[in-house]
C-alpha positions in Angstrom: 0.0 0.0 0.0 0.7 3.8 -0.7 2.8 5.1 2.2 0.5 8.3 1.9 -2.5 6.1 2.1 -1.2 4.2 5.1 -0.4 7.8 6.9 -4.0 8.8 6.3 -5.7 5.5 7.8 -3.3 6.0 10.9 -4.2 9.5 11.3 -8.0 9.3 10.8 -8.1 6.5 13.3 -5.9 9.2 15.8 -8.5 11.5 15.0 -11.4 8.9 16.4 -9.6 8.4 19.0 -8.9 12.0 19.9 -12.6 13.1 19.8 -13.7 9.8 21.6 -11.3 9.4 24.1 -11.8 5.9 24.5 -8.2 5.6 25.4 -6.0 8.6 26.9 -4.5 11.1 24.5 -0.9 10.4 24.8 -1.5 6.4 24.2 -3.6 7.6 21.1 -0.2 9.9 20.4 2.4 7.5 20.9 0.5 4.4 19.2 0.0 6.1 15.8 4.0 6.8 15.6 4.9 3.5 16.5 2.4 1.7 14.1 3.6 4.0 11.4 7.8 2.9 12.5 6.4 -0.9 12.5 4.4 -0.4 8.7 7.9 0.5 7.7 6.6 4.4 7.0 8.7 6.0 9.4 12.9 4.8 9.8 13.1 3.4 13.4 15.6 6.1 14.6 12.6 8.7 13.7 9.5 7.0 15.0 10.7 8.6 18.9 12.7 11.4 18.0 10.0 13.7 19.1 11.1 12.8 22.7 14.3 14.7 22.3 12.8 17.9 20.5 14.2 20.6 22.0 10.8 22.2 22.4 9.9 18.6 24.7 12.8 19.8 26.7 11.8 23.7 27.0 8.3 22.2 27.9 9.3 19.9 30.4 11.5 22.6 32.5 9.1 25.1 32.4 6.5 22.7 33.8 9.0 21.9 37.0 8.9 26.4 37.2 5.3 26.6 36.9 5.2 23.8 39.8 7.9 25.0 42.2 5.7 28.6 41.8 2.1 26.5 43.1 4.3 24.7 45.6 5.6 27.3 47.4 2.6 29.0 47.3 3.7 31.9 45.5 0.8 31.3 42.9 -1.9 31.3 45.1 -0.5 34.4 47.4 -0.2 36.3 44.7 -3.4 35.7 43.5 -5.6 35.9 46.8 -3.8 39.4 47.4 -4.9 40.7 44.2 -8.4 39.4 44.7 -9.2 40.5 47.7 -8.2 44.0 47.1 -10.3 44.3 44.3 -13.7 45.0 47.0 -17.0 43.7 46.6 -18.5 45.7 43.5 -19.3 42.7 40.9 -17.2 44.8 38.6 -14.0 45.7 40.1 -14.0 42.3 41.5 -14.4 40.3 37.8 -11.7 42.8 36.5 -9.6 41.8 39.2 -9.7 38.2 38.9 -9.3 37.9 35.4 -6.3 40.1 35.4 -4.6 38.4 37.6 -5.7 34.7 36.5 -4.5 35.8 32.6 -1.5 37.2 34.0 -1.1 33.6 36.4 -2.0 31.6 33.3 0.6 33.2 30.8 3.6 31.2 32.9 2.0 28.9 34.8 -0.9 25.8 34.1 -4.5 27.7 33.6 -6.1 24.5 35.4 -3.6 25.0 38.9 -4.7 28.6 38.6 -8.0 28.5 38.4 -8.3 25.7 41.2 -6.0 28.2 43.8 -8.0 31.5 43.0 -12.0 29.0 42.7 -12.5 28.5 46.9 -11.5 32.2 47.8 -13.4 33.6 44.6 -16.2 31.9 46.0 -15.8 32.9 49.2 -15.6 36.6 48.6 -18.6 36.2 46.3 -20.4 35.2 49.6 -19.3 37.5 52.0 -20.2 40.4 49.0 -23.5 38.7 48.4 -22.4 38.4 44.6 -23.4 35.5 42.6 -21.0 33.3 42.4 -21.7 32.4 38.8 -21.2 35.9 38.2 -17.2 35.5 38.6 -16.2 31.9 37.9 -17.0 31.9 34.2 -15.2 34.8 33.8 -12.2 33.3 36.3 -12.1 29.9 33.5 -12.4 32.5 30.6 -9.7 34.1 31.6 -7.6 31.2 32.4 -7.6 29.8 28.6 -7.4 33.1 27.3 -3.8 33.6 29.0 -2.3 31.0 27.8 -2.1 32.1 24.9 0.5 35.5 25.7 4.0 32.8 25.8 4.9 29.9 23.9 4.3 27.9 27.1 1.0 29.7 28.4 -1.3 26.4 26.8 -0.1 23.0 25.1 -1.4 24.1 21.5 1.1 27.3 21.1 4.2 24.1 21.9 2.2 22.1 19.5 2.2 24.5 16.6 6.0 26.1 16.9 7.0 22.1 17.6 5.2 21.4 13.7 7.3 24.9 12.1 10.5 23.4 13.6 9.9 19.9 13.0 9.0 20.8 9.0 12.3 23.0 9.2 10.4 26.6 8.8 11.3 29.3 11.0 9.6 28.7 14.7 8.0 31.3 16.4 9.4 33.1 19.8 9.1 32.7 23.4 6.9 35.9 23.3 6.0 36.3 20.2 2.4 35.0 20.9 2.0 38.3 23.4 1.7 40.1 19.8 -2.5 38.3 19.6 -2.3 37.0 23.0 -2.5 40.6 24.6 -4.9 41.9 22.5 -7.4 39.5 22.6 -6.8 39.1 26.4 -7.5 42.9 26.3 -10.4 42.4 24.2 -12.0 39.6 26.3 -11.4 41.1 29.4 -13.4 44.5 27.9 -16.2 42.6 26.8 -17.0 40.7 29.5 -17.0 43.5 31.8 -19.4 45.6 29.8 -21.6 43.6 27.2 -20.7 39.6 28.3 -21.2 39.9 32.2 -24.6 40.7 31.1 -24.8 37.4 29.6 -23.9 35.6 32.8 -26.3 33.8 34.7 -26.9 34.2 38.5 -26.6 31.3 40.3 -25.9 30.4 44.3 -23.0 29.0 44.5 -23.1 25.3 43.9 -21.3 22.4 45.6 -17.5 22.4 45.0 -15.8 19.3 44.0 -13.2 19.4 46.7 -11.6 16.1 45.3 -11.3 17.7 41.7 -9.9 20.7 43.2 -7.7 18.9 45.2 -6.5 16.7 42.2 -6.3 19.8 39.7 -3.9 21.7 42.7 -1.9 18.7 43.2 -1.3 18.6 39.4 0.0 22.1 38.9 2.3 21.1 41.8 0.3 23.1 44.5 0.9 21.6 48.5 -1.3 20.9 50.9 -3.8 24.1 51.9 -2.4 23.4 55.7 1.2 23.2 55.1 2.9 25.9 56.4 4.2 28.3 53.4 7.7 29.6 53.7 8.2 33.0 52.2 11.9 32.6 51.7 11.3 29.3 49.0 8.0 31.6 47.4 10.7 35.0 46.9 12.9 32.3 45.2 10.5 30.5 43.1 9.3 33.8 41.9 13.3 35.0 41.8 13.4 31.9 39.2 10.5 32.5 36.8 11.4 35.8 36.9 15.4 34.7 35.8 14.2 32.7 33.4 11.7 34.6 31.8 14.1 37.6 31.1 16.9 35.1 29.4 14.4 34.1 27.0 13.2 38.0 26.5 17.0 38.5 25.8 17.2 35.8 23.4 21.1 35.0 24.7 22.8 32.9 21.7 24.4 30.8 24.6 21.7 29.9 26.7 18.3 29.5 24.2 14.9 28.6 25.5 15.4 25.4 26.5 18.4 25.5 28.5 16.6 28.4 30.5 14.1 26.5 31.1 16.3 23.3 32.4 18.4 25.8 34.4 15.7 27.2 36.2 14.0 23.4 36.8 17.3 22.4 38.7 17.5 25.3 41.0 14.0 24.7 41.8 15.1 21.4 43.4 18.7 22.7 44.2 17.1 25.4 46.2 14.0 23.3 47.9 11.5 24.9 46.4 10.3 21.1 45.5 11.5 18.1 45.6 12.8 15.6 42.9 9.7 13.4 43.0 7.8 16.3 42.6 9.5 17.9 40.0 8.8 14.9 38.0 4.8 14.8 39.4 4.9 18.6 37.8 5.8 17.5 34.7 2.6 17.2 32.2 3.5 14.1 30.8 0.2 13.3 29.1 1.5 16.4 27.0 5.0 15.9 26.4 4.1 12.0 24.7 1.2 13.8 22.6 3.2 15.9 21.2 6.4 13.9 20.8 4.3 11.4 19.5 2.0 13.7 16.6 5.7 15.0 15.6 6.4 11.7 14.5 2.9 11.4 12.7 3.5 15.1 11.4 6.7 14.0 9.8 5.3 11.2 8.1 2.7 13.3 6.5 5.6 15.2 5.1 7.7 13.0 3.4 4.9 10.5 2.3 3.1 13.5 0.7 -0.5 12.5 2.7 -0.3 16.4 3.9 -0.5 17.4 0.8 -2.8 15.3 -0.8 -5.1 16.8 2.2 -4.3 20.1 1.3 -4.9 20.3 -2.6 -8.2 18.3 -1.6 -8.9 21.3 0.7 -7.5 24.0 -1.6 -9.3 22.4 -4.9 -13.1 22.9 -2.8 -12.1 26.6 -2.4 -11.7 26.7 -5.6 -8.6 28.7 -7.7 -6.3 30.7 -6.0 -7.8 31.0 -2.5 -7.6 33.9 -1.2 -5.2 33.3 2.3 -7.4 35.2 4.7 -10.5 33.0 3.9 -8.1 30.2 4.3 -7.1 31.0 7.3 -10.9 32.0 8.8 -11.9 28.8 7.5 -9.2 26.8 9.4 -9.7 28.7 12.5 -13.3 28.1 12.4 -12.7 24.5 12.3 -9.6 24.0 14.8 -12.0 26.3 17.4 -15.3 24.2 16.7 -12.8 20.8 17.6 -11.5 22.1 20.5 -15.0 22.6 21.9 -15.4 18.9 22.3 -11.7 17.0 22.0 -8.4 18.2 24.0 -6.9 21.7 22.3 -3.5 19.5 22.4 -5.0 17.0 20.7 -7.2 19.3 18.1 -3.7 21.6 17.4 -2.0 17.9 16.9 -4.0 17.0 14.7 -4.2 20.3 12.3 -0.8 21.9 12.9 0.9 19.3 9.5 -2.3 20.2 7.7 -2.2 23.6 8.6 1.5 23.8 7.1 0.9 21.6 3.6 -1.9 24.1 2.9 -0.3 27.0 3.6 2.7 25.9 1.6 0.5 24.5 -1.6 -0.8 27.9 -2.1 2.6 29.6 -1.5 2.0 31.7 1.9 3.7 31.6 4.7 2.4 28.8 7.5 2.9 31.1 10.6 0.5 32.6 10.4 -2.3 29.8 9.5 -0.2 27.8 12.3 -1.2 31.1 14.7 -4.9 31.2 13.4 -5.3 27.2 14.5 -2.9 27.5 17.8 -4.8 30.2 19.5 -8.1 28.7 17.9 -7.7 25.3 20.1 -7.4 28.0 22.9 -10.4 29.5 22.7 -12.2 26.8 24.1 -15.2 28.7 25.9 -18.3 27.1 24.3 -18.7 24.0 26.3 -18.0 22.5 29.9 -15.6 19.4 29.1 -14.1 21.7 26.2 -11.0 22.8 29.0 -10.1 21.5 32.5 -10.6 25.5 33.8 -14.3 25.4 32.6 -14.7 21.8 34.3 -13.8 22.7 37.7 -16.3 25.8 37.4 -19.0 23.9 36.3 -20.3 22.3 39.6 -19.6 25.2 42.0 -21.5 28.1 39.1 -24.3 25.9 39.3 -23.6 25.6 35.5 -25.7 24.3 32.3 -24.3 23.5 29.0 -26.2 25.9 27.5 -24.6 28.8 30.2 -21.8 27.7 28.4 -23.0 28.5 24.9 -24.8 31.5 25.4 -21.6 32.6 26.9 -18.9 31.1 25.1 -20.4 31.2 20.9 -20.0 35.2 21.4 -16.8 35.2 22.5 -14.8 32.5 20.0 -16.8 34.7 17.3 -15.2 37.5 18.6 -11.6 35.8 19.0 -12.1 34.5 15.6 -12.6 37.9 13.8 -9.8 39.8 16.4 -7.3 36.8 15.0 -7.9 37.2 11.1 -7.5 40.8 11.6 -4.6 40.8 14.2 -2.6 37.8 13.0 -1.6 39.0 9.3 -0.3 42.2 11.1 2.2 40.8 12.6 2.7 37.4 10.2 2.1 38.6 6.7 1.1 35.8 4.7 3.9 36.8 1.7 
């Protein structure tokens, strides 16, 4: 059989698989690159080179950061502070919280966030007698939303600059994303203070999954509520981020991304901020096989030609010469519609090769279709199980699905036309 062909089957049944869920994401991942290495598609020394992508590595020690930060307690200090000197108008209070929470997101995992800031957000809510449904949308909205200002804010940003390097086009910088992930935090933030909050429903608070909050702290690398905090390990924690952050602004030719990132995971642990065991427990590993494992698949698509047999099926039903910014609007529309319903690693996985054999069959540049479909898998708002952030809301806003949707539909419409204007700005397509 066609290598091309055999590509295709293997990634339409990782597709299934990645909407269904039937078994976890990273096993879906890892399978498809070792089916293709053992159908004789991919050379064995490629099927797991993914693993040592040096985006894998910048991943992996910025993961440790983000966890030393939650451990500590830096996170959630910071975030209470802010909080609860915003007061009790609904207002001040939503503006407040999402700040903080995009600014919290942007460096650290939305999900940890948004389970640190959920109990005292609810508590204020109730002491203001403020419906609490009022402020934890807006706390998950903002959550997703700020992942998208750094590379390593939200999995599909890593997925997308992982697919540019790993087709050998230029990647896309640590910051770079601020230039659409600002604005449209901006953007969001505006809107749901004056139109969206208008959209909100008002519900008591709910019943809070403690267990899920517990396990969605734990995850981020958070400690125990009653363990005494020690302000000497948080000032170094934040000393840290803060270290590492400014090397990658610098853009040193000695030290790049990932050896920041590494440097700053092992004085974590040098320092005692966490321990070994939980440096690795911080890790997101379901993330780091997903994506090591769709490079492999993305790579196939490459050199067996399936990408672009996909893409000049795609580009022949838009007829002649389609014009780039419908492209783009079009692929947005579907990589945000996915995302509603299957993991935004798995929905940017699945699209980022795509996205670049399109881009490149009618001769524009993929950055910016590979922005377009990165921060469209982030702009996960429309349903409950679409992100963790918006599942740990659900039970304690005393949520519906269709909450969800009346909310959410108005802002991905609003993120999708912000992005086609914004993103060919800054990534012309020629």
């Amino acid at each position: 059989m066609d290598p091309a062909i055999i590509t295709l089957c293997v990634l339409a049944v990782a597709a299934f698989l990645f909407v269904t869920e039937l078994i976890p994401l990273a096993v879906t991942a890892m399978a498809a690159c070792t089916v293709l290495g053992i159908l004789g598609v991919l050379p064995a020394k490629q099927v797991y080179a993914g693993l040592s992508n040096s985006t894998v590595v910048l991943f992996g020690g910025m993961f440790v950061i983000g966890a030393a930060m939650f451990r500590t307690g830096l996170a959630e200090a910071i975030g209470v502070a802010v909080v609860k000197k915003a007061g009790t108008s609904e207002i001040r209070l939503m503006t407040a919280i999402m700040l903080v929470t995009i600014a919290m997101s942007s460096v650290s995992s939305n999900t940890g966030t948004v389970a640190c800031l959920m109990p005292v957000v609810i508590g204020i809510c109730q002491a203001a007698k403020v419906s609490a449904s009022k402020e934890l949308m807006p706390l998950a909205i903002a959550a997703n939303v700020g992942g998208t200002i750094t590379m390593i804010g939200t999995p599909p940003n890593v997925i997308v600059t992982g697919a540019l390097s790993a087709a050998g086009l230029p990647t896309f910088g640590f910051f770079e994303f601020a230039y659409i992930g600002i604005p449209l935090s901006i953007i969001i933030l505006v809107w749901m203070v004056t139109i969206g909050r208008h959209m909100l429903p008002a519900h008591n608070a709910g019943e809070m999954d403690e267990e899920a909050v517990q396990a969605a702290k734990e995850e981020a690398g958070a400690s125990d509520d009653k363990a005494p905090k020690s302000k000497t390990k948080m000032w170094i924690s934040g000393l840290i981020m803060l270290g590492v952050v400014v090397c990658m602004a610098l853009e040193l030719p000695t030290v790049p991304l990932q050896t920041a990132a590494v440097t700053g995971a092992i004085l974590c642990v040098i320092t005692g901020c966490l321990k070994e065991k939980e440096a690795y427990a911080g890790i997101d590993w379901v993330t780091i096989f997903l994506f090591a494992g769709m490079l492999a698949v993305a790579d196939a698509m490459e050199k067996t030609g399936a990408g672009k047999l996909i893409a000049d099926t795609v580009v022949g039903a838009m007829g002649a010469n389609p014009n780039p910014y419908l492209l783009t609007a079009v692929l947005f529309l579907i990589s945000n519609v996915l995302t509603q319903f299957m993991s935004n690693t798995a929905a940017a996985a699945l699209l980022a090769p795509i996205g670049i054999s399109i881009a490149q069959s009618i001769g524009c540049d993929p950055r910016p279709v590979l922005m377009a479909l990165g921060i469209a898998a982030s702009m996960a708002y429309a349903t409950p199980m679409a992100t963790p952030p918006n599942t740990l809301v659900l039970g304690p806003g005393n949520f519906t699905f269709n909450d969800y949707v009346k909310v959410g539909v108005p802002l991905c419409l609003i993120s999708w036309v912000a992005c086609v204007i914004i993103i060919p700005i800054f990534w012309p397509f020629h």
